[in-house]
C-alpha positions in Angstrom: 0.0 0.0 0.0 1.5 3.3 -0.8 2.6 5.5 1.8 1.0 3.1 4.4 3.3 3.1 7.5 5.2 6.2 7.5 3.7 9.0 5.5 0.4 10.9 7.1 -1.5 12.9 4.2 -0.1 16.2 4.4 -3.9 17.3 3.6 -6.1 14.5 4.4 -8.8 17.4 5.7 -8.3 19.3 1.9 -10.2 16.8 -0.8 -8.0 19.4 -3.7 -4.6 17.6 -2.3 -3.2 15.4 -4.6 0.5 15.4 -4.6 2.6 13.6 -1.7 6.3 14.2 -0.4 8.3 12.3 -2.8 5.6 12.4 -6.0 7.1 13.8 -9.3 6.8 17.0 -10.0 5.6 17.2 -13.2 6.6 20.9 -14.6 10.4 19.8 -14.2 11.8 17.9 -17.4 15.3 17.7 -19.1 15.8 17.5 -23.0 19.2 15.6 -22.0 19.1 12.1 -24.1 21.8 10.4 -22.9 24.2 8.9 -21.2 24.5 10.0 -17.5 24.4 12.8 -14.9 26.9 12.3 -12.1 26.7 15.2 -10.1 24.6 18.3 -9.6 24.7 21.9 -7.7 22.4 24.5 -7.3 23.1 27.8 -8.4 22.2 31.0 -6.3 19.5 32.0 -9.2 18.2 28.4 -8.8 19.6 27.2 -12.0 21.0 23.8 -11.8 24.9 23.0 -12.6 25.0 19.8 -14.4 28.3 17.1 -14.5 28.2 13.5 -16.2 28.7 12.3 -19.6 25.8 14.5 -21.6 24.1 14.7 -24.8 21.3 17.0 -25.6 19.1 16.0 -28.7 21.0 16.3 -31.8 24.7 16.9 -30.3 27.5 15.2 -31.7 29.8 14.9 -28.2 29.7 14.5 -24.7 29.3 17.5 -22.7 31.3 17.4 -19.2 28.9 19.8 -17.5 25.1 21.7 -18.8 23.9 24.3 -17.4 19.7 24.2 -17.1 17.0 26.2 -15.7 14.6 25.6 -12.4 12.1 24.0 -15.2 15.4 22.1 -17.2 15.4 23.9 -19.6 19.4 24.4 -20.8 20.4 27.3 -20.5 22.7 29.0 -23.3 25.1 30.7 -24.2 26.9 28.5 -22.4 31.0 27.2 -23.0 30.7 23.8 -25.9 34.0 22.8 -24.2 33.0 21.7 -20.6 35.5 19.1 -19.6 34.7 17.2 -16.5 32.1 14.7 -15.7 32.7 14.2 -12.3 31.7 15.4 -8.4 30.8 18.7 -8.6 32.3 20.5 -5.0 31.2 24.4 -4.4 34.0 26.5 -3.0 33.5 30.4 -2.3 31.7 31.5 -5.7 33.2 28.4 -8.0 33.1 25.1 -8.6 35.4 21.8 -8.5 34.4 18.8 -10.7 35.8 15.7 -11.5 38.0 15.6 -14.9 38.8 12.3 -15.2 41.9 11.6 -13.1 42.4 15.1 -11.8 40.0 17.6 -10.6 39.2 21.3 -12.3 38.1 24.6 -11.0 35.1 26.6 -12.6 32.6 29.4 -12.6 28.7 29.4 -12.9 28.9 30.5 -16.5 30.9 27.4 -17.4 34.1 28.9 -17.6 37.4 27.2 -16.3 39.5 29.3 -13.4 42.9 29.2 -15.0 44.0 29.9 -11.1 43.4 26.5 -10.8 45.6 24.0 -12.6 46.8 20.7 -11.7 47.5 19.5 -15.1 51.3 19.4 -16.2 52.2 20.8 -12.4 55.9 20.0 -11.7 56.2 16.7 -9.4 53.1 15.7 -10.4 51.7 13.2 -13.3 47.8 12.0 -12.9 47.2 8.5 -14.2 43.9 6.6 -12.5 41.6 8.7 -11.3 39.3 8.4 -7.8 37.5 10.4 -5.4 38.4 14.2 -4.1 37.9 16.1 -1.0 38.5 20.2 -0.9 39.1 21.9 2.2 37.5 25.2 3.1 40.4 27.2 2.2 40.7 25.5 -1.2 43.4 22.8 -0.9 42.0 19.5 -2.8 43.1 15.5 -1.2 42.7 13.8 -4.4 42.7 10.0 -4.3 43.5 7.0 -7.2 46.7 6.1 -8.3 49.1 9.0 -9.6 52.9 9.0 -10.0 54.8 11.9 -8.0 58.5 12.5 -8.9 59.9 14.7 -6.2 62.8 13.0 -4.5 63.7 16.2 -2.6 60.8 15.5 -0.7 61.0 11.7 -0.7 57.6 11.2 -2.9 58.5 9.2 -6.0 56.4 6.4 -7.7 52.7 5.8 -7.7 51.0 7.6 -4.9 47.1 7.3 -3.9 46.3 10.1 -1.5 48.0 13.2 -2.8 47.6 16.7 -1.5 47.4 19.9 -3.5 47.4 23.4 -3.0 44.5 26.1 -3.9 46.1 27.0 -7.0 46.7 23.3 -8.0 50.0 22.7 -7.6 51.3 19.6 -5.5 51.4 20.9 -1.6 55.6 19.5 -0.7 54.6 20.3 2.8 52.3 17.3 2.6 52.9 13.6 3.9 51.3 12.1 0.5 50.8 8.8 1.0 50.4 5.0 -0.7 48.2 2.0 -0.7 48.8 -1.2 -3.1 46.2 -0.3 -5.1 43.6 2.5 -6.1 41.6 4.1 -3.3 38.0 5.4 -4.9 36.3 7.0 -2.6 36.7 9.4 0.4 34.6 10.8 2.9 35.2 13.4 5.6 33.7 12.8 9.0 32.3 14.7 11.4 35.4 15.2 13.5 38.0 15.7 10.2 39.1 12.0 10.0 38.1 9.9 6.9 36.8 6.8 5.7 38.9 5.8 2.8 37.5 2.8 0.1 38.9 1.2 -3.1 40.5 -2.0 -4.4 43.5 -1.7 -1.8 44.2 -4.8 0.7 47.5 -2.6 2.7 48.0 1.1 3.3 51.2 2.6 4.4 52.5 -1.1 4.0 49.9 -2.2 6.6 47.5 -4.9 5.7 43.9 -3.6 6.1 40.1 -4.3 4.9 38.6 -2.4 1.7 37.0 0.5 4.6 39.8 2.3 6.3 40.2 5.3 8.3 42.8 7.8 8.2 43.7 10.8 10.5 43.6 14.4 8.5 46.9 14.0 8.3 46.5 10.8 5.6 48.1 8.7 8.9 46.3 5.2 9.8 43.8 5.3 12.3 44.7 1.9 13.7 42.0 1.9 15.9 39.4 0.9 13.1 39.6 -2.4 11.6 37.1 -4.2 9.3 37.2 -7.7 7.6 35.5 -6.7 3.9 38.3 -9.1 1.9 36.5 -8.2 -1.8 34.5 -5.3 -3.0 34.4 -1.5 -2.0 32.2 1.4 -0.7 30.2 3.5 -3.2 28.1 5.6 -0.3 28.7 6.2 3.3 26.8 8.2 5.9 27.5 8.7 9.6 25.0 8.5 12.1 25.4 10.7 15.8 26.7 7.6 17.6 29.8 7.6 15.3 27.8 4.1 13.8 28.5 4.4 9.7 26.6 2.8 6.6 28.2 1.8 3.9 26.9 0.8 0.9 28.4 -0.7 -2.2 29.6 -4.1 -2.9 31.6 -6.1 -0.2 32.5 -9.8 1.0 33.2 -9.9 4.6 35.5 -13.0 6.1 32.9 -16.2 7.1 30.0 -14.4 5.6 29.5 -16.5 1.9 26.6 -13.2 0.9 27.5 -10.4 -0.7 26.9 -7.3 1.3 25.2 -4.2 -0.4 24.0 -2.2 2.8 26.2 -2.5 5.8 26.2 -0.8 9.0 29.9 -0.6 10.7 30.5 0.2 14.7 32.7 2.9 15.4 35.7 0.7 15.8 34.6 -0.7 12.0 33.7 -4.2 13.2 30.0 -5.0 11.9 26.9 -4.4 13.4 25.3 -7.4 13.9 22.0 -5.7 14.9 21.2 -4.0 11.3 19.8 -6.1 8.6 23.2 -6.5 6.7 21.8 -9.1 3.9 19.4 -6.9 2.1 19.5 -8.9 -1.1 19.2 -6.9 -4.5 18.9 -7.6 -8.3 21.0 -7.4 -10.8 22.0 -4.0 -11.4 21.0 -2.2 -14.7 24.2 -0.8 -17.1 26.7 -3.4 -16.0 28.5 -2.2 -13.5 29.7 -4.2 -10.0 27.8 -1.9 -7.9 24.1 -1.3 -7.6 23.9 0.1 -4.4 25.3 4.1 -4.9 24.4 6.1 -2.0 21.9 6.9 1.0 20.4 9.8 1.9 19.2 10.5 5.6 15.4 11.3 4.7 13.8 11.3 8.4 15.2 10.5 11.9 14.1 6.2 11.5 14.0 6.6 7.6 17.4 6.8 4.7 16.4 6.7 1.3 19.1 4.4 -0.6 19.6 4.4 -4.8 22.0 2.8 -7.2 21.0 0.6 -10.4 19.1 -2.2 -8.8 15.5 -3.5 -10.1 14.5 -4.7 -6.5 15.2 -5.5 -3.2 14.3 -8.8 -1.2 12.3 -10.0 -4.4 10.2 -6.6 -4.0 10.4 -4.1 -7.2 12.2 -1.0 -6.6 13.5 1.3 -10.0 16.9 2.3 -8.4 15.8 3.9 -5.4 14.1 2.3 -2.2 13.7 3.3 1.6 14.8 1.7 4.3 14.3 2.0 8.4 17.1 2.8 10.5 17.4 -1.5 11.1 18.0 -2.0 7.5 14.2 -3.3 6.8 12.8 -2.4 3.2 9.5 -0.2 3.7 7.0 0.4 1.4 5.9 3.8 2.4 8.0 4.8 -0.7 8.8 4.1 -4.0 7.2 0.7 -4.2 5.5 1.1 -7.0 7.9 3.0 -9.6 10.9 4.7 -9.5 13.3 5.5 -12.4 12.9 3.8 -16.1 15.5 2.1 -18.2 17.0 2.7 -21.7 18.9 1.0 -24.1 22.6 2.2 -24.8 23.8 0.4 -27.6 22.5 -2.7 -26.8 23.0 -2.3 -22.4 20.2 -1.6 -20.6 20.6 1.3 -18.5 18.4 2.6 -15.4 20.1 4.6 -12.4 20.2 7.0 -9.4 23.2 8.7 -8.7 22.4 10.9 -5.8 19.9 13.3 -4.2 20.0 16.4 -3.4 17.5 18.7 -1.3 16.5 22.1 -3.2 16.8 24.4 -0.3 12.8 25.0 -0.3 11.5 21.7 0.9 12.1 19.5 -2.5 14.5 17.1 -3.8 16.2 16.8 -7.1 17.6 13.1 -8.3 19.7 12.5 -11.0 21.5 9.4 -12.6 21.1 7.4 -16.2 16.9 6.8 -17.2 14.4 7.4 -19.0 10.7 7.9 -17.4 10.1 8.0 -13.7 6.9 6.6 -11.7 6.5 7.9 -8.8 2.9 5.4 -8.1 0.7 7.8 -9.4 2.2 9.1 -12.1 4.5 7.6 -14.9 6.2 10.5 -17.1 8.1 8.4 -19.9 9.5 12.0 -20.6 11.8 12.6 -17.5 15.2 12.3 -18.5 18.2 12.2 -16.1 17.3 14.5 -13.7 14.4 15.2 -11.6 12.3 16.9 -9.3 10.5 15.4 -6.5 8.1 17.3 -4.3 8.9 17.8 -0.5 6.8 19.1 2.3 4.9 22.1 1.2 3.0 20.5 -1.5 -0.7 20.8 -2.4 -1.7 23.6 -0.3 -2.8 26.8 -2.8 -0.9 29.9 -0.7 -2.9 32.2 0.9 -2.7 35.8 -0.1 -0.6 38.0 2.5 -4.1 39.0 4.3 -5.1 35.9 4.8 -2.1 34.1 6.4 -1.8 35.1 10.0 1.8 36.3 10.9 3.9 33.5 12.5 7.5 33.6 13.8 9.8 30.8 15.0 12.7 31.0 17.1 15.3 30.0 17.0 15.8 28.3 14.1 18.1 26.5 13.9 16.3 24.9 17.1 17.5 22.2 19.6 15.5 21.8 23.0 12.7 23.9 22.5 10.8 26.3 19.9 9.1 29.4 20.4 6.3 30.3 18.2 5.3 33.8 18.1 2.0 34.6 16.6 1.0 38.0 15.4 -3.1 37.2 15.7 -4.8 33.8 17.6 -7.0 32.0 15.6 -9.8 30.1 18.3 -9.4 26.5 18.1 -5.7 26.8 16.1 -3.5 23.8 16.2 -0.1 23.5 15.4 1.4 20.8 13.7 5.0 19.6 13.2 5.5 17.3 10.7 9.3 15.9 9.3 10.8 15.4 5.9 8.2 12.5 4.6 5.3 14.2 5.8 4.6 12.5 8.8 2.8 14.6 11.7 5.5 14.1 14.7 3.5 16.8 17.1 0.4 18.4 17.4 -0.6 21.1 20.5 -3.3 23.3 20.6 -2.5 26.7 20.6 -4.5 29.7 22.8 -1.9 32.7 23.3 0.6 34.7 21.4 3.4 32.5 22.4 3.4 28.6 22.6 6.4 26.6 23.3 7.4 23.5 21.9 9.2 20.9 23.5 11.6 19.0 21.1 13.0 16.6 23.0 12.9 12.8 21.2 12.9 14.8 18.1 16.0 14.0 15.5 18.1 15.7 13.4 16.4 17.3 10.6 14.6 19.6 8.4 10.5 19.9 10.0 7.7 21.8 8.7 5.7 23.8 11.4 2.1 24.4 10.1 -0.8 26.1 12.0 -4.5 25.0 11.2 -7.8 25.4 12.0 -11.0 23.8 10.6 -9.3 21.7 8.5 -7.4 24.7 7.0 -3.7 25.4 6.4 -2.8 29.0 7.8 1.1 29.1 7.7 3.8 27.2 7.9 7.3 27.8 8.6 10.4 25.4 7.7 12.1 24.8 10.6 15.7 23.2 11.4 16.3 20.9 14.1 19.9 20.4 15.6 
């Protein structure tokens, strides 16, 4: 049943309602044909920056980044030559991406910043490429397998962690360091270490599993150890309690299933009380991996996507929510999801990642054709799309009608203050959090009401005030 156990109607009292957190939004499509999005920023205008391996209608090459509207419509002029393809990183008013082993710098309009060059730098000679990480001031950790020649410093040969400075050149204050083989993916935790993944068994000429952990500096963290002997991470998030999922590909020691969702303890050894063995098709474009990413949707909720058909025997088109114990639910995307297509003879059909719009929505990108959301089936999306959020089906009221409403502060922890400027008789107010769900409801009789938050997790929440079945206001608020 759709949206069964988790999602409450976000206006079960207004009959007009018909679109749901998470349904397609229909006046966003992309003329992009083919072959995939990677990556994806939102510009300050609300244009969307656009990195993969693209092809509008009619072109004759690849594009390494588009530039399209809030509707997805491109955008032009914009630069023909747009190398790149890869993770797009924001940094001040400019971009990073991904250029195949090395990593360029950009501006909105497309153009490259010639400040930032790391190809032909002295020392310095990119060969596989991997993952990248840029620090606030600038600096980029760029991972893969790259040969350094700088004997003055002691760094000669193939290297797998090397550190650069904000201009692009190779940072000889830096400790760059070696594995046996390429590392693919990094991610910065919350306290500045990182998780490290790739094809590597030894690091620093210590044997470890395919998940390591490394200090800021690029030094082991010996104090996290797992036993994944095959495969590597695609996806990571960290939860409060320093817990971390993983998802990806992976073949732990005694354990004959391969592993697409894993939950690790903060010393890296499983956690034996998630549901490790979610079982999943064959993934669609044939690749190794077809579990991508997760996204933290709702304090017991993470949406996961990648290139698989289902999950546990049930039908999922690439993307899928699971529980905080690893269970598939059905409150989403059982009955869609993204399309395939045929490339030449491969089927392809894929979610790369998802992104939140800043005002409540969510945009999803990857390698399809058509996306069914339950309701509705557009054959038309293509590659990227938009997916509503919280603050759907409600016509807004014109400034006379919507009672003045303040909430403080926001960001909010403990408590929340709402202020209101007149008191409706009989007003409620409701909060609900990111898939709609009502997670509080007080009645409200004076100019100030306070909200207790405590129990409440981490997220983006949507206060609303009603009465007689009527939405009043709402207000997006931020719990910490």
């Amino acid at each position: 049943m759709r949206h069964s156990t988790l999602l409450v109607a976000i206006l079960a009292a207004n009959s007009g309602a018909s679109q749901q957190p998470f349904d397609l939004d229909l006046s966003f499509r992309t003329s992009i044909h083919e072959n995939y999005v990677n990556s994806m920023a939102i510009l300050d205008n609300g244009d969307l920056l656009v990195s993969g391996k693209i092809r509008w209608t009619g072109d004759q090459f690849d594009r390494g980044y588009v530039r399209i509207d809030a509707s997805g419509v491109r955008v032009v002029p914009f630069p023909d030559f747009a190398p790149g393809g890869g993770k797009l990183v924001a940094w001040q008013d400019r971009f990073y991406v991904g250029n195949g082993p090395g990593v360029r710098r950009i501006f909105p309009t497309g153009l490259i910043d010639g400040s930032f060059n790391m190809i032909g730098v002295p020392y310095f000679t990119p060969n596989q490429g991997g993952d990248y990480h840029v620090f606030p001031d600038g600096r980029v950790l760029l991972s893969g397998a790259h040969s350094l020649n700088y004997p003055q410093g002691g760094f000669t040969g193939t290297h797998h962690l090397v550190w650069f400075t904000n201009t692009g050149q190779l940072d000889t204050t830096r400790m760059h360091r070696k594995a046996n083989a390429a590392i693919y993916k990094i991610h910065e935790l919350a306290d500045g270490r990182f998780l490290l993944s790739g094809v590597f068994s030894q690091y620093e000429g210590t044997p470890v599993g395919r998940i390591l952990r490394i200090h800021p500096d690029g030094g082991w963290d010996s104090t996290f150890h797992t036993s994944i002997v095959w495969g590597q991470a695609t996806g990571f998030h960290e939860l409060p309690d320093g817990r971390v999922l993983a998802a990806g590909r992976f073949l732990f020691q005694n354990d004959p299933d391969t592993l697409h969702l894993v939950r690790l303890m903060p010393d890296g050894q499983l956690d034996l009380t998630f549901n490790n063995h979610l079982r999943s098709s064959t993934e669609q474009g044939g690749g190794l991996y077809p579990w991508v990413g997760i996204y933290p949707v709702a304090p017991d909720g993470h949406i996961v996507f990648g290139a698989f058909r289902s999950i546990d025997e049930q039908p999922r088109g690439a993307i899928a929510l699971i529980d905080t114990a690893g269970n598939l639910l059905d409150d989403l995307f059982a009955d869609g999801g993204c399309g395939t297509w045929n490339d030449q003879g491969l089927i392809k059909g894929s979610i790369s990642g998802i992104l939140p719009d800043g005002n409540g929505h969510y945009f999803i990108w990857g390698s399809y054709h058509g996306y069914d959301d339950g309701t509705t089936n557009d054959p038309l999306q293509r590659m990227v799309s938009r997916l509503h959020g919280l603050s759907v089906g409600v016509a807004p009221l014109s400034p006379g009608e919507r009672p003045g409403v303040r909430a403080y502060p926001n960001p909010a922890s403990t408590q929340l203050t709402v202020e209101l400027e007149q008191v409706p008789l009989g007003a409620v107010l409701l909060l609900r959090d990111a898939l709609g769900r009502e997670v509080m409801r007080e009645g409200i009789s004076g100019h100030y009401h306070v909200l207790r938050l405590q129990g409440l997790g981490s997220g983006l929440y949507l206060l609303e005030l009603w009465r007689d079945g009527k939405r009043l206001a709402a207000e997006k608020v931020v719990v910490q």
